[in-house]
C-alpha positions as CSV (number, residue, x, y, z in Angstrom):
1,X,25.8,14.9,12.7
2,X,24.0,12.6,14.9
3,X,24.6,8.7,14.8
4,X,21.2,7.0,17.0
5,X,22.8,3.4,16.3
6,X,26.0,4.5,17.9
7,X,24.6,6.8,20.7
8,X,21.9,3.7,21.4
9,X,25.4,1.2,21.8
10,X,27.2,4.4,24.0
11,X,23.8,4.1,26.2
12,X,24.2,0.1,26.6
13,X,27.6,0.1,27.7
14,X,27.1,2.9,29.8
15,X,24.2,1.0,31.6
16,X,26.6,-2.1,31.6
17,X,29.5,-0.2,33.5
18,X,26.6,1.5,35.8
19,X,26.0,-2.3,36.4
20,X,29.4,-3.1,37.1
21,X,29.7,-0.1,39.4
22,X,27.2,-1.5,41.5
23,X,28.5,-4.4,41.5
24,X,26.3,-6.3,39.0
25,X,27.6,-8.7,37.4
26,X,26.8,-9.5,33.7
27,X,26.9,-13.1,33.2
28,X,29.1,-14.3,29.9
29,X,26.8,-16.7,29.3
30,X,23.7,-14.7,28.3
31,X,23.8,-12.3,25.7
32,X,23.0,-8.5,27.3
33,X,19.6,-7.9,28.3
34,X,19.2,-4.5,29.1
35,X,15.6,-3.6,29.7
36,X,13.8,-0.4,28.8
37,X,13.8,-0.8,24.8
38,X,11.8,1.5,23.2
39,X,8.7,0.7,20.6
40,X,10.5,1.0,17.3
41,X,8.5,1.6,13.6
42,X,8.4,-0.5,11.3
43,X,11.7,-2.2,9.8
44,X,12.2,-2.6,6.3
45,X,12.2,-6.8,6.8
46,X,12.8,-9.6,3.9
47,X,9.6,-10.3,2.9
48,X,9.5,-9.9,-1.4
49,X,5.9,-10.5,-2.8
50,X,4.5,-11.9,0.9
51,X,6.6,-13.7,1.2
52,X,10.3,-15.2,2.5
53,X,12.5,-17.1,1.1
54,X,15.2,-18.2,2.8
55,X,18.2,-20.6,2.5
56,X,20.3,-21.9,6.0
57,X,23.5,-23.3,7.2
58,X,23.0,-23.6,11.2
59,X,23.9,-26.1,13.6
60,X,20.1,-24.6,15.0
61,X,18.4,-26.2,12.2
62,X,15.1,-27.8,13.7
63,X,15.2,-24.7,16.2
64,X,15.0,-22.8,13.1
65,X,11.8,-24.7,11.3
66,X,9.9,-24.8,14.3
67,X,10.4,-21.1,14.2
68,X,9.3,-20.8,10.8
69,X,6.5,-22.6,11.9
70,X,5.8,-20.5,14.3
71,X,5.0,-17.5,11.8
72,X,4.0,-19.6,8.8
73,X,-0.2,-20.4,10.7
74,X,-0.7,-16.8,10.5
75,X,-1.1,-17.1,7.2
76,X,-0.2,-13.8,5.3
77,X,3.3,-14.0,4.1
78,X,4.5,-17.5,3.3
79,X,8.5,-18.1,4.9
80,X,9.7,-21.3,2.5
81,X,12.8,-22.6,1.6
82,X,14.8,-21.3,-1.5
83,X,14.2,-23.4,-4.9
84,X,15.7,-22.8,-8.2
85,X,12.6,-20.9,-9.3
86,X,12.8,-18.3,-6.5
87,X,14.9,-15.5,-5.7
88,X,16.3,-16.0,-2.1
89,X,15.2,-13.1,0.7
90,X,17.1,-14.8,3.6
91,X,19.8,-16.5,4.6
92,X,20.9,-17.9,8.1
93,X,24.1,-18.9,9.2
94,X,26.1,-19.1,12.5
95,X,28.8,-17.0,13.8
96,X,30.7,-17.4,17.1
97,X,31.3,-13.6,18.6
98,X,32.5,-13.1,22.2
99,X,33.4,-9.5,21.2
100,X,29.4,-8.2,20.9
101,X,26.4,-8.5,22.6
102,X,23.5,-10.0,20.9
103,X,22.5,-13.6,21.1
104,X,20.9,-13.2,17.1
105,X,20.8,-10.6,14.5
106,X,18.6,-9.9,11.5
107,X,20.6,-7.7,8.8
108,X,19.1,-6.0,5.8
109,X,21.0,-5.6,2.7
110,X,20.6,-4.6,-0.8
111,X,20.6,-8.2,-1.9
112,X,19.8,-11.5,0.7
113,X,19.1,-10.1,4.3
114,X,20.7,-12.1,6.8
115,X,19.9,-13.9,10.4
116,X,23.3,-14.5,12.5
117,X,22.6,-17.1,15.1
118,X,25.9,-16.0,17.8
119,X,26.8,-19.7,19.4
120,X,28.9,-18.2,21.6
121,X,25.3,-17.2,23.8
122,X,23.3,-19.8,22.4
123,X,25.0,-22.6,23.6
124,X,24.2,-21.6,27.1
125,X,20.5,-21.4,25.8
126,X,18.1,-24.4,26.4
127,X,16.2,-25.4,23.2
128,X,13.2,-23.1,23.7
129,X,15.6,-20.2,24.6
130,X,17.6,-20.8,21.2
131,X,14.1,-21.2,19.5
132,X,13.1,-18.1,20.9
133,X,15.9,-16.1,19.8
134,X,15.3,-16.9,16.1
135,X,11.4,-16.7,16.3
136,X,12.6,-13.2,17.8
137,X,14.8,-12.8,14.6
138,X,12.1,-13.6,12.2
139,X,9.7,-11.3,13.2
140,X,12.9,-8.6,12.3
141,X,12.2,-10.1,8.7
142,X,8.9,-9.7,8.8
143,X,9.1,-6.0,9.2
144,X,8.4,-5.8,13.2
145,X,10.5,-3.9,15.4
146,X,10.9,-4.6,19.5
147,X,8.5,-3.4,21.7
148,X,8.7,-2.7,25.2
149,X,6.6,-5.6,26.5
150,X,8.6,-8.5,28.4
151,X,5.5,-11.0,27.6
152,X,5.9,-9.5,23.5
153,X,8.3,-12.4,21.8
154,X,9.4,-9.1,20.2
155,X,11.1,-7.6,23.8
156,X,14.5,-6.3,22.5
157,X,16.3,-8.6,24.8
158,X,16.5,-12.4,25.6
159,X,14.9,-12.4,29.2
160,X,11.8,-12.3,27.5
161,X,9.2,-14.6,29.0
162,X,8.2,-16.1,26.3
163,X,9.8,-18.2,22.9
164,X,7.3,-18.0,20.0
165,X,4.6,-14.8,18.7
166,X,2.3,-13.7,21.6
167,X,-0.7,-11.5,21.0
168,X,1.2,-8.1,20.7
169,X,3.6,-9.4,18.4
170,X,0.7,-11.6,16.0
171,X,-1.4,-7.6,16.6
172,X,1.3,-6.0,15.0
173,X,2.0,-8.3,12.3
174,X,-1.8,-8.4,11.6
175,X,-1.0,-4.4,11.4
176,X,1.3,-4.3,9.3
177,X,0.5,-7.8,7.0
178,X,-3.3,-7.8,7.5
C-alpha cells in the first residue's frame, strides 16, 4: 500500500536535510517553500450551491475579507458570511504550530471544511504576505489545486510573487466555475 501524502512529506524533508547538507539554511521564520510542486486536479473545495459560507475567529480578520474580496469580483460562486438561514461551508481559525511546515491550510471534512491560519509563520509575514497566504487558501476552497507557476497565487509555497488571483489562477477557476 502506497501512501502519496506521506511519501510527498518523506520527499520535503528529504529536500530540507539535502538543504541542510549543503549548508542551506531554512529560516524559522518563513514557512517551507520548496519549489518544484506539481499541477494538481481539482480538489474537492467548500463551495455548496456556488457558493461559501464561511464563519471566522482570526486575529487576520481584514486580511481575511480583503481576501474574500479578492475572489468574490469574479463573480460565479458567492464567499459570504454564515447567517442563521445558511448552512456554514467554512470556518477559519488560528493555530500556532512550530512543529509543521505550512504557513495556512485548507481541510476538507465531512461537515464545515476548515482554513488554519499558523501565526507562528505569519507573524513574520507583512500584511500582503499574510493576505496572500489566505487568498492562497481560498482558492483550496474553491476547488483549485497548486500549480507550478511562481507568478500563479496558487504556487504551492509562500515565495510566490504575488498576494491575490493572477490570470492562471482566475483561468482555472473560470475552468472549473465558468
Amino acid at each position: 500500500m502506497t501512501f502519496p501524502r506521506a511519501q510527498k512529506r518523506i520527499g520535503k524533508v528529504l529536500a530540507v536535510l539535502g538543504l541542510a547538507a549543503a549548508g542551506i539554511v531554512v529560516p524559522a521564520t518563513q514557512a517551507l517553500a520548496i519549489d518544484g510542486c506539481s499541477n494538481e486536479g481539482l480538489k474537492s473545495g467548500s463551495v455548496d450551491d456556488h457558493e461559501i459560507r464561511y464563519t471566522q475567529s482570526t486575529r487576520y480578520s481584514r486580511e481575511f475579507f480583503q481576501a474574500r474580496d479578492q475572489w468574490n469580483p469574479l463573480g460565479r460562486v458567492k464567499i459570504a458570511a454564515d447567517t442563521g438561514s445558511t448552512i456554514n461551508d467554512l470556518h477559519v481559525s488560528d493555530v500556532n504550530k512550530s512543529t509543521v511546515t505550512w504557513s495556512g491550510r485548507w481541510e476538507a471534512s465531512a461537515g464545515q471544511d476548515d482554513i488554519y491560519l499558523n501565526g507562528h509563520f505569519l507573524a513574520g509575514y507583512t500584511y500582503p504576505e499574510v493576505r496572500g497566504v489566505i487568498s492562497h487558501e481560498l482558492g483550496h476552497a474553491l476547488r483549485l489545486g497548486h500549480f507550478d507557476n511562481r507568478n500563479a497565487l496558487m504556487h504551492c509555497s509562500d515565495n510566490r510573487n504575488v498576494t491575490g488571483p493572477q490570470t492562471a489562477d482566475v483561468n482555472k477557476y473560470h475552468s472549473i466555475w465558468g
